[in-house]
mmCIF file of the N, C-alpha and C atoms, coordinates in Angstrom:
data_MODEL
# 
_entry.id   MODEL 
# 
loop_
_atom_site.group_PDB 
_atom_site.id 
_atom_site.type_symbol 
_atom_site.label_atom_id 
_atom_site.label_alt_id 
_atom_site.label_comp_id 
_atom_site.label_asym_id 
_atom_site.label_entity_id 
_atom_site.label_seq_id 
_atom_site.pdbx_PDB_ins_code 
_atom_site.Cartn_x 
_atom_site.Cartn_y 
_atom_site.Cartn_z 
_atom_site.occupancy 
_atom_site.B_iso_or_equiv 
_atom_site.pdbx_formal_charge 
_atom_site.auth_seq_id 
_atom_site.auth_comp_id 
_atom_site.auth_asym_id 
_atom_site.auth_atom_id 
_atom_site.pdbx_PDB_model_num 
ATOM 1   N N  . UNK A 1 1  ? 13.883  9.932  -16.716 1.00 0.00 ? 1  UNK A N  1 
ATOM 2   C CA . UNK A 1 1  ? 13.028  8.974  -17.370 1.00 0.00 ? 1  UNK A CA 1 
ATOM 3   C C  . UNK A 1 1  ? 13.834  7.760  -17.828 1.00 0.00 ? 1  UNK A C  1 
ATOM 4   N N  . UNK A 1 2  ? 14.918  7.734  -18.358 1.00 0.00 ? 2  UNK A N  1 
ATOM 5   C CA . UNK A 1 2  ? 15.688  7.062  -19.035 1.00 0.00 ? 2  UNK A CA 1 
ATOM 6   C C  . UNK A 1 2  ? 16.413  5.780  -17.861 1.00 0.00 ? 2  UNK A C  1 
ATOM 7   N N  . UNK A 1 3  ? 16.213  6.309  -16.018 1.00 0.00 ? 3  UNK A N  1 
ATOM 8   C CA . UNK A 1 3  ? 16.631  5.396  -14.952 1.00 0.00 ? 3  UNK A CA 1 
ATOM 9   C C  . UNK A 1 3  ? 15.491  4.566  -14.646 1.00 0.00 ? 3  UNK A C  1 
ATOM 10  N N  . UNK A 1 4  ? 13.945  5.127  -15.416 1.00 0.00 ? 4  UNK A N  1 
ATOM 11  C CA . UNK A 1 4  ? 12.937  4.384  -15.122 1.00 0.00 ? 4  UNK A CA 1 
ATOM 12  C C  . UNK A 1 4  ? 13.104  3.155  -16.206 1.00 0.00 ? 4  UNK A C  1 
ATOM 13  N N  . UNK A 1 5  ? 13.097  3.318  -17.323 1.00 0.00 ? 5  UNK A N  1 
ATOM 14  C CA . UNK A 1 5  ? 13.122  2.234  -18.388 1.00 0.00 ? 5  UNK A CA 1 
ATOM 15  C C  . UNK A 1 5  ? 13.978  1.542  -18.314 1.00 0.00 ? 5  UNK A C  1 
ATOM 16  N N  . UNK A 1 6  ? 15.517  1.925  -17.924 1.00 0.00 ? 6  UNK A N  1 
ATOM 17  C CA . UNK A 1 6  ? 16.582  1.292  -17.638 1.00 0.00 ? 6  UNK A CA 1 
ATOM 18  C C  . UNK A 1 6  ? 16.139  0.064  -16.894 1.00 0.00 ? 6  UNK A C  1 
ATOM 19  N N  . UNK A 1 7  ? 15.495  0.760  -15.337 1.00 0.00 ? 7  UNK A N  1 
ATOM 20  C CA . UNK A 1 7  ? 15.269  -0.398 -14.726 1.00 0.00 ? 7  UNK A CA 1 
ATOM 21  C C  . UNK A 1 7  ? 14.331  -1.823 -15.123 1.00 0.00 ? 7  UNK A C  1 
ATOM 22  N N  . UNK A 1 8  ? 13.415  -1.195 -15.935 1.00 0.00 ? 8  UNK A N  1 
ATOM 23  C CA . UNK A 1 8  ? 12.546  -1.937 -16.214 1.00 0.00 ? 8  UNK A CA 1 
ATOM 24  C C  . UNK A 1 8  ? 12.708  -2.721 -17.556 1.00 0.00 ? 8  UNK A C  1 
ATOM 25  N N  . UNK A 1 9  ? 13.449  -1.916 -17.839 1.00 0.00 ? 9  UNK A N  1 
ATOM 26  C CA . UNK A 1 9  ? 14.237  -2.520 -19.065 1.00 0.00 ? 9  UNK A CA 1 
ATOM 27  C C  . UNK A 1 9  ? 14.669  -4.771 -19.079 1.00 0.00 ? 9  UNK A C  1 
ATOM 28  N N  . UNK A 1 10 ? 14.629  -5.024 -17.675 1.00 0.00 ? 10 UNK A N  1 
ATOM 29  C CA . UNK A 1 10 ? 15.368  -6.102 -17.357 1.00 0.00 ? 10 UNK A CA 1 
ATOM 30  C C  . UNK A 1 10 ? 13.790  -7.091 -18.006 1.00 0.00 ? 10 UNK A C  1 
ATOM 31  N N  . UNK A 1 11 ? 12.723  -6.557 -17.586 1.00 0.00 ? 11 UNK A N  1 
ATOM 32  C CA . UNK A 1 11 ? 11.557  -6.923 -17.545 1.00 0.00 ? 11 UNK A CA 1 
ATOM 33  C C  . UNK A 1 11 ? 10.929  -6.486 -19.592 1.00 0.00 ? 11 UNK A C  1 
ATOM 34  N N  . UNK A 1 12 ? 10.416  -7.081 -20.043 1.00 0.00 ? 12 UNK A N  1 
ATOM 35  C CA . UNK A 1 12 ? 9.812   -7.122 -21.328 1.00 0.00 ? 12 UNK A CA 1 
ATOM 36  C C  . UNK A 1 12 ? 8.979   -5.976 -21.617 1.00 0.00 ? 12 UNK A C  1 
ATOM 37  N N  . UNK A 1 13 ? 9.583   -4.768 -21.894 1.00 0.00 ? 13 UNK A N  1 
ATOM 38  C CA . UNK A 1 13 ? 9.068   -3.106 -22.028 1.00 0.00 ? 13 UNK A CA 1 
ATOM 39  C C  . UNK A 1 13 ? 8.354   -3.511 -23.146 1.00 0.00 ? 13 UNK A C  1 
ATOM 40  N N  . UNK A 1 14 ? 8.035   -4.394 -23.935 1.00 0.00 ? 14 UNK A N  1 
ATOM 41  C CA . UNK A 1 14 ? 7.218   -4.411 -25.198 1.00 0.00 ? 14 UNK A CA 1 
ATOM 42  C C  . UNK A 1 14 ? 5.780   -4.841 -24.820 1.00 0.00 ? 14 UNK A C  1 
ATOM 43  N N  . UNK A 1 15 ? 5.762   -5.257 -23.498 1.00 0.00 ? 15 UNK A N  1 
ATOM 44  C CA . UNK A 1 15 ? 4.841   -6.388 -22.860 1.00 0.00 ? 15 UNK A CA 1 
ATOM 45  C C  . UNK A 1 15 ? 3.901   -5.064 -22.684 1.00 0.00 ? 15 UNK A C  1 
ATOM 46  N N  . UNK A 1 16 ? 4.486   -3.704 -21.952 1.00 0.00 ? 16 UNK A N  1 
ATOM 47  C CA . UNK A 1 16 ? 3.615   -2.716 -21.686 1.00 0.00 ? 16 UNK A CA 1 
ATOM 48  C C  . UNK A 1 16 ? 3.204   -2.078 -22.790 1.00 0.00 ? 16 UNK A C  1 
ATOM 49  N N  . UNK A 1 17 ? 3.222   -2.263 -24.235 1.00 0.00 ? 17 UNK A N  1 
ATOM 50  C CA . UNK A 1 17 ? 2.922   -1.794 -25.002 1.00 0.00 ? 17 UNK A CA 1 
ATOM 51  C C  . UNK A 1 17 ? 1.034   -2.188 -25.360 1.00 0.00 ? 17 UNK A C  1 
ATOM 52  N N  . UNK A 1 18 ? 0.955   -3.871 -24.571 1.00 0.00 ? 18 UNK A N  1 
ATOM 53  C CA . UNK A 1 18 ? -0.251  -3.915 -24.451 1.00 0.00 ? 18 UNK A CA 1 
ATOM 54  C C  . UNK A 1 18 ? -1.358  -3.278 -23.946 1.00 0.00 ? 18 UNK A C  1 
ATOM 55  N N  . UNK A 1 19 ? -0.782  -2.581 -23.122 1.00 0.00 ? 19 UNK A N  1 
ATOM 56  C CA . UNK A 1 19 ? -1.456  -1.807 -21.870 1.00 0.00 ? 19 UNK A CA 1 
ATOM 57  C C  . UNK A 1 19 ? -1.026  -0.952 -22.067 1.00 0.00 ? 19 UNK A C  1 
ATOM 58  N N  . UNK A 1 20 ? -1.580  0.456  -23.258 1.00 0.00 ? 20 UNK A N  1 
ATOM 59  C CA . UNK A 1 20 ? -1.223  1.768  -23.177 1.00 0.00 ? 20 UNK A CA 1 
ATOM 60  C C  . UNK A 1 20 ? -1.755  2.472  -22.285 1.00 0.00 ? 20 UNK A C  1 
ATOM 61  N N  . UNK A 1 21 ? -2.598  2.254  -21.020 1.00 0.00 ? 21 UNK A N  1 
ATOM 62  C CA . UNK A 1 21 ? -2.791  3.074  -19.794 1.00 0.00 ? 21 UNK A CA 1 
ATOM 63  C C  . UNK A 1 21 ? -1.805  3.209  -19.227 1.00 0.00 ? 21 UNK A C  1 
ATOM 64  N N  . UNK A 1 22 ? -0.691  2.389  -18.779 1.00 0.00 ? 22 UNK A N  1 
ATOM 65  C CA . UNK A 1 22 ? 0.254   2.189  -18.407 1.00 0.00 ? 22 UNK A CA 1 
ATOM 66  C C  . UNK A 1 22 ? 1.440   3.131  -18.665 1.00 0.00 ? 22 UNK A C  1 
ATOM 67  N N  . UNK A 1 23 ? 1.299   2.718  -20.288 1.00 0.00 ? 23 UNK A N  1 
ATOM 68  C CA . UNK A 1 23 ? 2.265   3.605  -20.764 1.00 0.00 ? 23 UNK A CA 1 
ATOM 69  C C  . UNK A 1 23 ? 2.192   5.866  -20.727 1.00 0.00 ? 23 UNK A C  1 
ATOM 70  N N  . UNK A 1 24 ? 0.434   5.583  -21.013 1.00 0.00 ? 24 UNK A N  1 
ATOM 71  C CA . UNK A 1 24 ? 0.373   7.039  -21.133 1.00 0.00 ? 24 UNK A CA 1 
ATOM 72  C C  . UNK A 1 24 ? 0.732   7.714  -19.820 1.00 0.00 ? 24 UNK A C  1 
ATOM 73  N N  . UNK A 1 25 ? 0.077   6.510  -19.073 1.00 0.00 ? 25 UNK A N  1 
ATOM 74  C CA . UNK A 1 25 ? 0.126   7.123  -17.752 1.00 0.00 ? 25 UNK A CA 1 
ATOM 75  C C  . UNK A 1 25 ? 1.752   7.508  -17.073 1.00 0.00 ? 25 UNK A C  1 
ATOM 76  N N  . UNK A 1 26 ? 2.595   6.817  -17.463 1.00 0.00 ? 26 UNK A N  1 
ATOM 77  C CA . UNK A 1 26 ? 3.643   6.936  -17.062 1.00 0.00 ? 26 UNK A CA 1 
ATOM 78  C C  . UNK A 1 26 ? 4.440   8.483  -17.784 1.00 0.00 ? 26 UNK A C  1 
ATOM 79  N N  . UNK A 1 27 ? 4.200   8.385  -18.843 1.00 0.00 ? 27 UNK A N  1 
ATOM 80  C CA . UNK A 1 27 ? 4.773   9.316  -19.916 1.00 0.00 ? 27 UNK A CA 1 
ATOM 81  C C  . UNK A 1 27 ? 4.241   10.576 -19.523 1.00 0.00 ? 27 UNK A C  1 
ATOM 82  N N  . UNK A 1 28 ? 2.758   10.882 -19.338 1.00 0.00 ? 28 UNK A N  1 
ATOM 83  C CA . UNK A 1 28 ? 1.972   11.880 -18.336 1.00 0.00 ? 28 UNK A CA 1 
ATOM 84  C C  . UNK A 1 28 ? 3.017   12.727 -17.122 1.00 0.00 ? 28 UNK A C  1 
ATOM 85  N N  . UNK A 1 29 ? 3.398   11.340 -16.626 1.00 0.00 ? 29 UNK A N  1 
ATOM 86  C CA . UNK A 1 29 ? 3.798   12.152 -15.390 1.00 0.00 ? 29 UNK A CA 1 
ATOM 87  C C  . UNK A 1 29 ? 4.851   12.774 -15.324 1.00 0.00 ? 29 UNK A C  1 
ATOM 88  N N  . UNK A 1 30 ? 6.046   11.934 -15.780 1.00 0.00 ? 30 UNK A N  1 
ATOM 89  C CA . UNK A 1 30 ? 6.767   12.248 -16.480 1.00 0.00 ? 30 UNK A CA 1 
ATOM 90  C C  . UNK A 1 30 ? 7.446   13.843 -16.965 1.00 0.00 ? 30 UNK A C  1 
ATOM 91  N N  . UNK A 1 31 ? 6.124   13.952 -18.096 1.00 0.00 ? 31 UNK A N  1 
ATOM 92  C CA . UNK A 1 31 ? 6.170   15.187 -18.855 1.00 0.00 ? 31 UNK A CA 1 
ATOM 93  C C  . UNK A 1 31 ? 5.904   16.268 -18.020 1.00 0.00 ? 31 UNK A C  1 
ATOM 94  N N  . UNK A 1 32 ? 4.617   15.956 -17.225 1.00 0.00 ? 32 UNK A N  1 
ATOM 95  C CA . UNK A 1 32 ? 4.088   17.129 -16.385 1.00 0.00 ? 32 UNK A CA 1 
ATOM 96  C C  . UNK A 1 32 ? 5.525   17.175 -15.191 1.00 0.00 ? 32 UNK A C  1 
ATOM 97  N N  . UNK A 1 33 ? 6.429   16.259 -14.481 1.00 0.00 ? 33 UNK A N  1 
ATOM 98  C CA . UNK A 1 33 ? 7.422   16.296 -13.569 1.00 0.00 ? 33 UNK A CA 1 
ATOM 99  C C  . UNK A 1 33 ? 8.623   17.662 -14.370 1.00 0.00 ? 33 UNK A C  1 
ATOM 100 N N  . UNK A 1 34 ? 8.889   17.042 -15.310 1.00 0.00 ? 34 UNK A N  1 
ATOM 101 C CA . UNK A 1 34 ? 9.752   17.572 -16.149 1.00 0.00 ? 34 UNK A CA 1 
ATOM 102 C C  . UNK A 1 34 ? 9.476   19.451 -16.354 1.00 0.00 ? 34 UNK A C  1 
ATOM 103 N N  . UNK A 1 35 ? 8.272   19.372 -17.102 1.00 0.00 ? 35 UNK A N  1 
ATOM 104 C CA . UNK A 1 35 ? 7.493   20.597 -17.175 1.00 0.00 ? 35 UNK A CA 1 
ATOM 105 C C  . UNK A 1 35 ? 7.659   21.799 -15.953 1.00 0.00 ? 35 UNK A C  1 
ATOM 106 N N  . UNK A 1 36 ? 7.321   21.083 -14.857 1.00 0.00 ? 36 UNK A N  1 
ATOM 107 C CA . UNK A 1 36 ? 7.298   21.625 -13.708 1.00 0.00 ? 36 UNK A CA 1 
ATOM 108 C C  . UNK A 1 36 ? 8.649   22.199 -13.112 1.00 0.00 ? 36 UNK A C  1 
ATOM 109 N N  . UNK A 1 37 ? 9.452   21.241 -13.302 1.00 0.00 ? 37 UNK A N  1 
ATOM 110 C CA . UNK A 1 37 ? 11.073  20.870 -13.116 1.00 0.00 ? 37 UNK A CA 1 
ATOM 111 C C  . UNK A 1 37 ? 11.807  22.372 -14.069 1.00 0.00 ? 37 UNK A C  1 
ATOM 112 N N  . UNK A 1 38 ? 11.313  22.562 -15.201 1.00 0.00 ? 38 UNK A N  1 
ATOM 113 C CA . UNK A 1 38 ? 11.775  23.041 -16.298 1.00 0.00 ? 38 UNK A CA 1 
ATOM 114 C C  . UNK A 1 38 ? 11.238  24.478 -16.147 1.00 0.00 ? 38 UNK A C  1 
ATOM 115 N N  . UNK A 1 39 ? 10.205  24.576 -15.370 1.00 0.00 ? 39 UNK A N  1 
ATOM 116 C CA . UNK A 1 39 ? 9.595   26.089 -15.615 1.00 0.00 ? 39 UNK A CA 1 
ATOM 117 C C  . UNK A 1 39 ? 9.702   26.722 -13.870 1.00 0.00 ? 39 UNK A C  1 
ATOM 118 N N  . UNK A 1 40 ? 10.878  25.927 -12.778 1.00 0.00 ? 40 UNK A N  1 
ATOM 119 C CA . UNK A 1 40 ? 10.542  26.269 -11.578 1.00 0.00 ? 40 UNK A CA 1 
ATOM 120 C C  . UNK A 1 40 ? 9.375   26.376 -10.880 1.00 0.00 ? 40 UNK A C  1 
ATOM 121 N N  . UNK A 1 41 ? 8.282   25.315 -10.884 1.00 0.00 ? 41 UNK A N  1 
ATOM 122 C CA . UNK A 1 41 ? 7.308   25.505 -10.174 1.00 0.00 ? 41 UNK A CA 1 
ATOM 123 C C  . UNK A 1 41 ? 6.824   24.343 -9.523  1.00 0.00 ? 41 UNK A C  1 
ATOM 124 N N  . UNK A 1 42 ? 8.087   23.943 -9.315  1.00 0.00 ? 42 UNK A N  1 
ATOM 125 C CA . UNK A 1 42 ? 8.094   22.224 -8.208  1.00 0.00 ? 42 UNK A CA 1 
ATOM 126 C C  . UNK A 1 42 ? 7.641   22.701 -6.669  1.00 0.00 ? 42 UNK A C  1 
ATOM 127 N N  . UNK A 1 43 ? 7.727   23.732 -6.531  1.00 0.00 ? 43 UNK A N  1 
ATOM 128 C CA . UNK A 1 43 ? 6.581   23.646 -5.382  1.00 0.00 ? 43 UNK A CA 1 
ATOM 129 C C  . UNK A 1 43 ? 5.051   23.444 -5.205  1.00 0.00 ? 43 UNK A C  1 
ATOM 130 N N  . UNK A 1 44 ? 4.816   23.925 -6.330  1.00 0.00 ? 44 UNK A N  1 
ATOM 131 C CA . UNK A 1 44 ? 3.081   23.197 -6.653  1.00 0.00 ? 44 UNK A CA 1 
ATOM 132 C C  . UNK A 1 44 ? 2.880   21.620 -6.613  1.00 0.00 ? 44 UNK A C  1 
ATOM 133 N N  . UNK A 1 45 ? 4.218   20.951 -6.594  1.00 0.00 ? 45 UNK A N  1 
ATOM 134 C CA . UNK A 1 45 ? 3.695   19.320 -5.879  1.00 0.00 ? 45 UNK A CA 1 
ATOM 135 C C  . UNK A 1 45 ? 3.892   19.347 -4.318  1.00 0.00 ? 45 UNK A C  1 
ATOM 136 N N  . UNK A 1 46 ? 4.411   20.376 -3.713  1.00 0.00 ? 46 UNK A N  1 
ATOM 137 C CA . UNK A 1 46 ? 4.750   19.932 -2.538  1.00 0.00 ? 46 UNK A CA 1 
ATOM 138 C C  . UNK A 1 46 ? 3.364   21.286 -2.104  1.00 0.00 ? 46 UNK A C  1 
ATOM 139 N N  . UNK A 1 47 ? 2.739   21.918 -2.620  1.00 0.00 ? 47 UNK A N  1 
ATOM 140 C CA . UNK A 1 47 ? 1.526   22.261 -1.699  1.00 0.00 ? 47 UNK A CA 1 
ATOM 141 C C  . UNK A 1 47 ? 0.500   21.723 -2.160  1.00 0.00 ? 47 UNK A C  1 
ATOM 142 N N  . UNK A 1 48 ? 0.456   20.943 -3.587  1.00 0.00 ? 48 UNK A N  1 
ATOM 143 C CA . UNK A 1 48 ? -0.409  19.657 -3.558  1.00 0.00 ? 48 UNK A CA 1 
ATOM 144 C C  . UNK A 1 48 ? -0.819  18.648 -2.763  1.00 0.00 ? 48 UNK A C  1 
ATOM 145 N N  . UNK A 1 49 ? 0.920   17.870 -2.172  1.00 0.00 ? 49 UNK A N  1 
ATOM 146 C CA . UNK A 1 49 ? 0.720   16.886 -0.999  1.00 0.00 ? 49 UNK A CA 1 
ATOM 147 C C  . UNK A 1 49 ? 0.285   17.361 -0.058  1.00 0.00 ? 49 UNK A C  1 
ATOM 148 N N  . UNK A 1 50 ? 0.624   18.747 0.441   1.00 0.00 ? 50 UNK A N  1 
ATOM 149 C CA . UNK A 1 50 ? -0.280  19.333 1.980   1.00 0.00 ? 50 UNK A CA 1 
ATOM 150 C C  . UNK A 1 50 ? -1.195  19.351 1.914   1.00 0.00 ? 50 UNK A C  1 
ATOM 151 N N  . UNK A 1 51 ? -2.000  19.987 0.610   1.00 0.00 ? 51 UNK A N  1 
ATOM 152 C CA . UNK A 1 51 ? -3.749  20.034 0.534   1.00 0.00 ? 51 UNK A CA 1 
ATOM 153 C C  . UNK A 1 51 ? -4.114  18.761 0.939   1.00 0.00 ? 51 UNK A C  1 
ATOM 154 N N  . UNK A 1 52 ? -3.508  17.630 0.047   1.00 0.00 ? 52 UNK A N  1 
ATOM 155 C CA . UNK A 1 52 ? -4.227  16.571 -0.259  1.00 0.00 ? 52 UNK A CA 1 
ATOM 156 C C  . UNK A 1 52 ? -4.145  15.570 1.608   1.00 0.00 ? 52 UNK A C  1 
ATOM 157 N N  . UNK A 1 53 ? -2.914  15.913 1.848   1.00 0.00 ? 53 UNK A N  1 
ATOM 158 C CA . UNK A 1 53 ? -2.550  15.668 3.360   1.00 0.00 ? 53 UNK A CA 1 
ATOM 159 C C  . UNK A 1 53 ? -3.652  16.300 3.923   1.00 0.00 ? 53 UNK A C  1 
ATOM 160 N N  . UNK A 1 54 ? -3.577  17.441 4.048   1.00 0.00 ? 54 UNK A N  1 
ATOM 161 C CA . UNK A 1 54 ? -4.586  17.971 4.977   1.00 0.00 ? 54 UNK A CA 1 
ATOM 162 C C  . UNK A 1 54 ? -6.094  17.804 4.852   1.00 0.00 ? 54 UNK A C  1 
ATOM 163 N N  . UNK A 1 55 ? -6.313  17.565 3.538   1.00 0.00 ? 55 UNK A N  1 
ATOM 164 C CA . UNK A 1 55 ? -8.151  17.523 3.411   1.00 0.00 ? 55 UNK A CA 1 
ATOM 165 C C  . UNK A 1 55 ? -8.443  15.758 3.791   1.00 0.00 ? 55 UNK A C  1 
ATOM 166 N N  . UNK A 1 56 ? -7.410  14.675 3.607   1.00 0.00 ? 56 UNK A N  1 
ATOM 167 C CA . UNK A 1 56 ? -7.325  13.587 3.795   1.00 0.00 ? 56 UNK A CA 1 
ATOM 168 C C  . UNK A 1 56 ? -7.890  13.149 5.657   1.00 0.00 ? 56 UNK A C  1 
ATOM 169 N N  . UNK A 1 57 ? -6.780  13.923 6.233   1.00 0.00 ? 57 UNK A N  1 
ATOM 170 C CA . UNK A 1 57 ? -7.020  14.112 7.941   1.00 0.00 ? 57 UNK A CA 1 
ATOM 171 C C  . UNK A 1 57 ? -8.322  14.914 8.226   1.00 0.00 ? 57 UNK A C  1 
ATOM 172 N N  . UNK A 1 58 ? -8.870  15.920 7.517   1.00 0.00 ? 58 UNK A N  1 
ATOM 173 C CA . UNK A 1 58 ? -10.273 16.357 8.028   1.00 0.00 ? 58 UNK A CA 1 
ATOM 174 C C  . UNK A 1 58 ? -11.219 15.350 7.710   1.00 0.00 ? 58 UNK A C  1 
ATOM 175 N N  . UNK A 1 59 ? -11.289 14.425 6.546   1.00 0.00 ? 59 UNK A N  1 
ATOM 176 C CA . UNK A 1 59 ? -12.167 13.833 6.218   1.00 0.00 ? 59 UNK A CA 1 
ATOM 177 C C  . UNK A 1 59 ? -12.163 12.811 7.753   1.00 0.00 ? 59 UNK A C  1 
ATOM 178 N N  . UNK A 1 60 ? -10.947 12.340 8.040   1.00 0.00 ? 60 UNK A N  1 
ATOM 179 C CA . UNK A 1 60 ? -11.426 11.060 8.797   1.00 0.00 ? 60 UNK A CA 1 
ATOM 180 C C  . UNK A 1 60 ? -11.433 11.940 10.117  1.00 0.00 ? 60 UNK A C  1 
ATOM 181 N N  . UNK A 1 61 ? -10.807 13.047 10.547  1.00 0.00 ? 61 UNK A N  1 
ATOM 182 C CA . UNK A 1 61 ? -11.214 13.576 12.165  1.00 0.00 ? 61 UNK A CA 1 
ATOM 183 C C  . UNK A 1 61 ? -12.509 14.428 12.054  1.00 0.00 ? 61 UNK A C  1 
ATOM 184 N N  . UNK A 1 62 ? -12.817 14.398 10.847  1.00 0.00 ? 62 UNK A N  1 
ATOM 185 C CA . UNK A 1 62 ? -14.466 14.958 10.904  1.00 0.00 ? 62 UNK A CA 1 
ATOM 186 C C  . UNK A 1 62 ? -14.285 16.616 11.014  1.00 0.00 ? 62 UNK A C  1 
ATOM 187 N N  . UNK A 1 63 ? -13.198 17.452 10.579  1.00 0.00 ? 63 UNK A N  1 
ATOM 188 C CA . UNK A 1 63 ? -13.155 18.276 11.054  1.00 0.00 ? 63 UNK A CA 1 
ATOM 189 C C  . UNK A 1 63 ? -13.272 19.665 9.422   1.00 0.00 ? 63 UNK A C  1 
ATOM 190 N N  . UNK A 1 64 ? -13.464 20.831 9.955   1.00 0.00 ? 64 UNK A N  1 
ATOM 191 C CA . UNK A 1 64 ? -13.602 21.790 8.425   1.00 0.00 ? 64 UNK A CA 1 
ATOM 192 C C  . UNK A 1 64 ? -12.455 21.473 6.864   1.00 0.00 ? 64 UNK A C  1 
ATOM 193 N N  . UNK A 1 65 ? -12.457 21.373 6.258   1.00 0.00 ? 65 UNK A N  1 
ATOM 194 C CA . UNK A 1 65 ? -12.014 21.277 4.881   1.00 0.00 ? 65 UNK A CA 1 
ATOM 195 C C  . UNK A 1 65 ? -11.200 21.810 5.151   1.00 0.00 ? 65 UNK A C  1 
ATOM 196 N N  . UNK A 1 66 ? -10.120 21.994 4.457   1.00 0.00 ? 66 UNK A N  1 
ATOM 197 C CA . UNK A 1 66 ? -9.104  22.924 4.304   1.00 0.00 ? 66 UNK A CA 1 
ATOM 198 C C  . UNK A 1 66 ? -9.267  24.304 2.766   1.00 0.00 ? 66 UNK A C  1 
ATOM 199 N N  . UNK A 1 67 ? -8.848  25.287 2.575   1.00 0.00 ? 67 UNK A N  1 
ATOM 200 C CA . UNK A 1 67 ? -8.893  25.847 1.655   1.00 0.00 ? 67 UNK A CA 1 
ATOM 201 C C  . UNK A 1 67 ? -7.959  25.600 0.545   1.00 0.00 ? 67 UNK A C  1 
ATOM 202 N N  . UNK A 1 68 ? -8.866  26.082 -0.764  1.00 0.00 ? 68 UNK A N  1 
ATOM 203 C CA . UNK A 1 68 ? -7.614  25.947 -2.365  1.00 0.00 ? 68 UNK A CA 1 
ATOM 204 C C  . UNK A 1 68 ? -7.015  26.804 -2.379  1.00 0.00 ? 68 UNK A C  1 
ATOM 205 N N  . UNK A 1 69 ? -6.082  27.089 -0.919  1.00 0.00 ? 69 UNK A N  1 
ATOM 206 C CA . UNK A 1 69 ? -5.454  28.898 -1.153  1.00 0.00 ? 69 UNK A CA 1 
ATOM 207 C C  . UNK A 1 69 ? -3.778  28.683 -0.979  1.00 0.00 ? 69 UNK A C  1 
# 
């Protein structure tokens, strides 16, 4: 977290204080990355992206859903 602000750091971090969507949203992910990171269960983003991969490609080839399994 601390290489994200860093960077952005160059840019007026007080400016996003206007826009707490921004902020929660960032802090959100963040926490939940960390969380995930912290309790070994970083594979639940990577069979997230397949679902979301895969139900993405049925929608446009018209083809069956994929399962939440």
């Amino acid at each position: 977290m601390w290489g994200v602000v860093a960077f952005f750091a160059y840019d007026n971090v007080l400016e996003w204080m206007r826009h707490p969507l921004v902020m929660v949203l960032l802090m959100t992910v963040f926490i939940g990355f960390g969380y995930l990171f912290a309790t070994g269960n970083l594979f639940v983003l990577s069979n997230l992206y397949h679902f979301v991969y895969a139900f993405a490609m049925s929608m446009i080839m018209g083809t069956a859903r994929p399962n939440l399994s």
